[in-house]
Backbone as a printed PyTorch tensor [residue, N CA C, xyz], in Angstrom:
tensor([[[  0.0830, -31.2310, -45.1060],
         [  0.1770, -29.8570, -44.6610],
         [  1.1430, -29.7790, -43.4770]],

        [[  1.7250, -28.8150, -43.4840],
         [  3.0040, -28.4260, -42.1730],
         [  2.2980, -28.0640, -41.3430]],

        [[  2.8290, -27.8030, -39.5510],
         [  2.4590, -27.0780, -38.6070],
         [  3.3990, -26.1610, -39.0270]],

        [[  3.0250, -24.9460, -37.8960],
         [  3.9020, -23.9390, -37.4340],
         [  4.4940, -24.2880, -36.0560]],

        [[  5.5400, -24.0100, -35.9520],
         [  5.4820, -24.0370, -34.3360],
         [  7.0190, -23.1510, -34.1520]],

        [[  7.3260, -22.8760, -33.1570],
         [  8.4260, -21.9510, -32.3260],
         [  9.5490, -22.7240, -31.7340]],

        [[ 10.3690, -21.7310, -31.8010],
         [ 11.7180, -22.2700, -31.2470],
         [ 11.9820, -22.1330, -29.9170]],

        [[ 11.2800, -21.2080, -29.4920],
         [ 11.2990, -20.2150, -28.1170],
         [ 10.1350, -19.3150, -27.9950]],

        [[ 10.3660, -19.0550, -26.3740],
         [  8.8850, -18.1990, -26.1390],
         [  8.9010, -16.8240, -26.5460]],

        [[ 10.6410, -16.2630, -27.0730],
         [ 10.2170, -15.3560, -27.6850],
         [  9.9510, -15.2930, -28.9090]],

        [[ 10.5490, -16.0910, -29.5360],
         [ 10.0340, -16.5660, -31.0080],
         [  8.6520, -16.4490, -31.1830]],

        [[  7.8650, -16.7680, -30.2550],
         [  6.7160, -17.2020, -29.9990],
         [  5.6410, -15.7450, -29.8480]],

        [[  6.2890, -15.0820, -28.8330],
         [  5.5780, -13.8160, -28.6180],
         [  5.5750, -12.6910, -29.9240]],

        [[  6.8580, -12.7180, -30.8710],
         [  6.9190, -12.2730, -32.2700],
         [  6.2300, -12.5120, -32.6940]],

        [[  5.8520, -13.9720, -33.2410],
         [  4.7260, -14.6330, -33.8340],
         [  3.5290, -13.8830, -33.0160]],

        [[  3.1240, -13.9050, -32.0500],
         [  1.3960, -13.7160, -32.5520],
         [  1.6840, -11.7130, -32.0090]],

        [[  2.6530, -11.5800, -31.8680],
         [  2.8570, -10.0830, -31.7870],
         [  2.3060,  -9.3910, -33.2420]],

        [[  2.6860, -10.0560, -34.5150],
         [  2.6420,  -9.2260, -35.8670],
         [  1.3510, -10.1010, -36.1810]],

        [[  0.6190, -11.6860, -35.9480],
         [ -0.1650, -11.9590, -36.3330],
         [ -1.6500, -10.8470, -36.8140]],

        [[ -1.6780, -10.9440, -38.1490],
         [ -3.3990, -10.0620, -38.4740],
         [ -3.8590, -10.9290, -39.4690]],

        [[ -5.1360, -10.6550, -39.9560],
         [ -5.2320, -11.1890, -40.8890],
         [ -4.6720, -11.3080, -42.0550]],

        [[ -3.9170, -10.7360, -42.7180],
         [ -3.0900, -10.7990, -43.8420],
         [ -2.2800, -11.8430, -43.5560]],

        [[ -1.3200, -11.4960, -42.6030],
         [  0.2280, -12.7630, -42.4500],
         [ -0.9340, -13.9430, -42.2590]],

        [[ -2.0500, -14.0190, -41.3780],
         [ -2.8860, -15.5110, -40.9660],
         [ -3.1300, -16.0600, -42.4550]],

        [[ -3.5100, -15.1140, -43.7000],
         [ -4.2620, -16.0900, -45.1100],
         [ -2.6740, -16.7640, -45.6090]],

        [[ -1.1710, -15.3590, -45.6050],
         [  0.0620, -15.9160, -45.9250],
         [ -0.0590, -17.3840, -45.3200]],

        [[  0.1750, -17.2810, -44.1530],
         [  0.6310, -18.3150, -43.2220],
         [  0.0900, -19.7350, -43.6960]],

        [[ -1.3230, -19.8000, -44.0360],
         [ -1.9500, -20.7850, -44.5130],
         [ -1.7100, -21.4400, -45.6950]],

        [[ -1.3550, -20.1980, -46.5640],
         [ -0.4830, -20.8520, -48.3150],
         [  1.1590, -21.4430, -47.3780]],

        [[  1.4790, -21.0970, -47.0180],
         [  3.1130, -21.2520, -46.5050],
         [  2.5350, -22.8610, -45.3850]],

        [[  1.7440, -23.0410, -44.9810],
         [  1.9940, -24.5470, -44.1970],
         [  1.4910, -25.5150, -45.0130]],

        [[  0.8330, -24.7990, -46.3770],
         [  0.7820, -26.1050, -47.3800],
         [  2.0290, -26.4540, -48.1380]],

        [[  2.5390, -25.7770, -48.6660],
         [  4.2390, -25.3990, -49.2570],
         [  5.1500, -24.1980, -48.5870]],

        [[  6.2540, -24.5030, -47.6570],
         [  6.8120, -24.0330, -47.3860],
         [  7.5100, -23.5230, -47.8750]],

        [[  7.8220, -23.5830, -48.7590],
         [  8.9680, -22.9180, -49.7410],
         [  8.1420, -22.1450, -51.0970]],

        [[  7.0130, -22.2090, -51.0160],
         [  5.7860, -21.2460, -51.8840],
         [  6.5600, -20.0420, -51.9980]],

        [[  6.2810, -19.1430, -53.2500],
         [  6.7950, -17.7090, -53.4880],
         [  5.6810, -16.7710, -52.5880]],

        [[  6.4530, -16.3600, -51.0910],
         [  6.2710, -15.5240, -50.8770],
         [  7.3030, -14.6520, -50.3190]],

        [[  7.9630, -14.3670, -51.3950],
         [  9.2970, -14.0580, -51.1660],
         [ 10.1330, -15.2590, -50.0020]],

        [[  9.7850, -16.2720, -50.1100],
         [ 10.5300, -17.3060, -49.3290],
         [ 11.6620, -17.2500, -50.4540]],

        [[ 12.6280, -17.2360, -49.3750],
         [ 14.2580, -18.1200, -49.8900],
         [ 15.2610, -18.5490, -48.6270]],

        [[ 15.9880, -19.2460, -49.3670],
         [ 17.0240, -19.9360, -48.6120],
         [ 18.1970, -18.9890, -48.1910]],

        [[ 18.4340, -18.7910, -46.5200],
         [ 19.1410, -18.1470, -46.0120],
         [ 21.0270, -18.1470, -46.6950]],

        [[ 21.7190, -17.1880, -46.3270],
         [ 22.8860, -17.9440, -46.8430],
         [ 24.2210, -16.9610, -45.6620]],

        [[ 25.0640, -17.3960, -45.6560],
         [ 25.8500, -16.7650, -44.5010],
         [ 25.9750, -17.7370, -42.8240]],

        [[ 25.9230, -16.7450, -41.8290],
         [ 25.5240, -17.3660, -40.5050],
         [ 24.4680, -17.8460, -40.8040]],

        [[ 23.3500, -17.4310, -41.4540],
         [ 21.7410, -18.1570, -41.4180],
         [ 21.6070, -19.5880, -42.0440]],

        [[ 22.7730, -19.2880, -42.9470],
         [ 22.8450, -20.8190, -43.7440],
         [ 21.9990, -22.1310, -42.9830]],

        [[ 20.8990, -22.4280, -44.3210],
         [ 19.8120, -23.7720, -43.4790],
         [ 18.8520, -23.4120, -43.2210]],

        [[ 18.3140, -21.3300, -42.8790],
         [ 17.4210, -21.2970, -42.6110],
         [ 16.6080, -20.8040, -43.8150]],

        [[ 15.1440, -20.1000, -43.9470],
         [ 14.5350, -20.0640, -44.7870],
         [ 13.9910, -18.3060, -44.2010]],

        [[ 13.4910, -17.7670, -45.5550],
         [ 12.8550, -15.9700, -45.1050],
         [ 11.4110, -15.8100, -45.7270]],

        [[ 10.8260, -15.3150, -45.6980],
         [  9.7710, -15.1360, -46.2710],
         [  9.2310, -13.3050, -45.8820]],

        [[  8.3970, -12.9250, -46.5840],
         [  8.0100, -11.3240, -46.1410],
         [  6.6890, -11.6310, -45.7800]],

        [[  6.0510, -11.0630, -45.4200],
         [  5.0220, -11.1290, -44.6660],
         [  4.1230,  -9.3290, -45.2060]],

        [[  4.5190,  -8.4560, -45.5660],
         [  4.6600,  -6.9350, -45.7880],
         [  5.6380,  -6.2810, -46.4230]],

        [[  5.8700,  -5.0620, -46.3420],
         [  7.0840,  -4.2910, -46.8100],
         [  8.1220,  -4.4790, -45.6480]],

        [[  8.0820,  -4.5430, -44.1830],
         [  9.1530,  -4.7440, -43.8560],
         [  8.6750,  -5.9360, -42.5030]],

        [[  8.1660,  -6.5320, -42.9550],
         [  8.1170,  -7.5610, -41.9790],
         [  8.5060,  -8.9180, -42.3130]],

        [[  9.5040,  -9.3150, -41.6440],
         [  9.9800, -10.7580, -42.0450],
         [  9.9750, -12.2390, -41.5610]],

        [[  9.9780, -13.2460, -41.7100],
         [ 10.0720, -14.2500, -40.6760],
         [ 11.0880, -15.6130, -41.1740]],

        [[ 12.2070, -15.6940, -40.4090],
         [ 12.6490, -16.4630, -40.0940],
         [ 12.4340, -17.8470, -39.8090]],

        [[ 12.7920, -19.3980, -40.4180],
         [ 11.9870, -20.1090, -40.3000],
         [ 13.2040, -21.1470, -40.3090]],

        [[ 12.7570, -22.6400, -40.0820],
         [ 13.7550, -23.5680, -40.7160],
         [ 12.5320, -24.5090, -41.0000]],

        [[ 12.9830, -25.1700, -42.4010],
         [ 11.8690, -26.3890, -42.8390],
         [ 12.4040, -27.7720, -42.3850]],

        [[ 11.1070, -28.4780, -41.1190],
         [ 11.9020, -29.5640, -40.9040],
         [ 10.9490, -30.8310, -41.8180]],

        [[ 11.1420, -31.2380, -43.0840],
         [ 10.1730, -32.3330, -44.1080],
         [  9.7060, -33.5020, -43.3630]],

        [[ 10.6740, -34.1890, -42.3120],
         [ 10.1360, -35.2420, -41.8690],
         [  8.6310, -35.3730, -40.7430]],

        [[  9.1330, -33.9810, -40.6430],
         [  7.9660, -33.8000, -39.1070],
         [  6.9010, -33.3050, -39.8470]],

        [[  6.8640, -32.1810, -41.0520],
         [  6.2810, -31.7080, -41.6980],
         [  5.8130, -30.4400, -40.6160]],

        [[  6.8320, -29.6760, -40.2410],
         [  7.1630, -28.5540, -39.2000],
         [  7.8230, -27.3790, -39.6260]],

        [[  7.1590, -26.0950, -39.7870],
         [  7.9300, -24.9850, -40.0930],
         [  8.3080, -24.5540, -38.6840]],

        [[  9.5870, -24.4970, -38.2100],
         [ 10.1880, -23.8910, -37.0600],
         [ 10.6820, -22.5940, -37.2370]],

        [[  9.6080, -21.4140, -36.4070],
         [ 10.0690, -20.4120, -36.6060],
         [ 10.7510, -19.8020, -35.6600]],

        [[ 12.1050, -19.1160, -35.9640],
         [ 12.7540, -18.6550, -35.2710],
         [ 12.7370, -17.1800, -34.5110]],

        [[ 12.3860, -16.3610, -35.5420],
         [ 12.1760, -15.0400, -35.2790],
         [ 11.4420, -14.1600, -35.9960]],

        [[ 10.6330, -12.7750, -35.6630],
         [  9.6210, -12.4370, -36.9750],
         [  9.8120, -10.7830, -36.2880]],

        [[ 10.1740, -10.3540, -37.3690],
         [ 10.4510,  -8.8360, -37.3670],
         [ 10.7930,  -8.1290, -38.7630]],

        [[ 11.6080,  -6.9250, -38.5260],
         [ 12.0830,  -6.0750, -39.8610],
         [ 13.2500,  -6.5380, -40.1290]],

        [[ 13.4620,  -6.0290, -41.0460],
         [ 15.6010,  -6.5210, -41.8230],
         [ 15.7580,  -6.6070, -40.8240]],

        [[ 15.5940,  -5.7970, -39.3940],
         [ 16.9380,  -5.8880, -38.5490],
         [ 17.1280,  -7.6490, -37.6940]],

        [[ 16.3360,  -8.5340, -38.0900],
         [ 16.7280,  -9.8240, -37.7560],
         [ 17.5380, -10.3160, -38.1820]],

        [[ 17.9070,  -9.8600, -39.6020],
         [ 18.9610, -10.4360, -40.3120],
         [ 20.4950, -10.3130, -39.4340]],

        [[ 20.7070,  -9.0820, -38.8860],
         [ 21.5870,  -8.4740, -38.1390],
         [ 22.4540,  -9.6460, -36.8860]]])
């Protein structure tokens, strides 16, 4: 099973900013398989490397999968406008 963990403290404050129970049951399928269909995919552009997943209709989170550590590093968690 993966941890979660943050890139930064604001990364960090995002994270338990949107935390409820819904994203908490997501979150739990997603640190057994990170790359699980929840709307996870592979970034492509500037993001290139990182990973997306939805969380809701417009809530998103930003992630990078690191396999060796068995570490989802999340970067940022908001609406489309992270993509930006």
């Amino acid at each position: 099973m993966y941890k979660i963990t943050t890139k930064s403290k604001k990364a960090k404050k995002q994270f338990y900013e949107f935390l409820d129970d819904k994203v908490a049951k997501k979150l739990e399928l997603l640190k057994q398989n990170p790359r699980i269909n929840l709307g996870a995919h592979k970034l492509k552009g500037k993001l290139k490397g990182f990973w997306s997943c939805w969380f809701g209709s417009d809530l998103r989170m930003i992630y990078e999968i690191d396999d060796k550590n068995k570490e989802i590093i999340v970067f940022t968690v908001g609406s489309h406008k992270i993509y930006l």
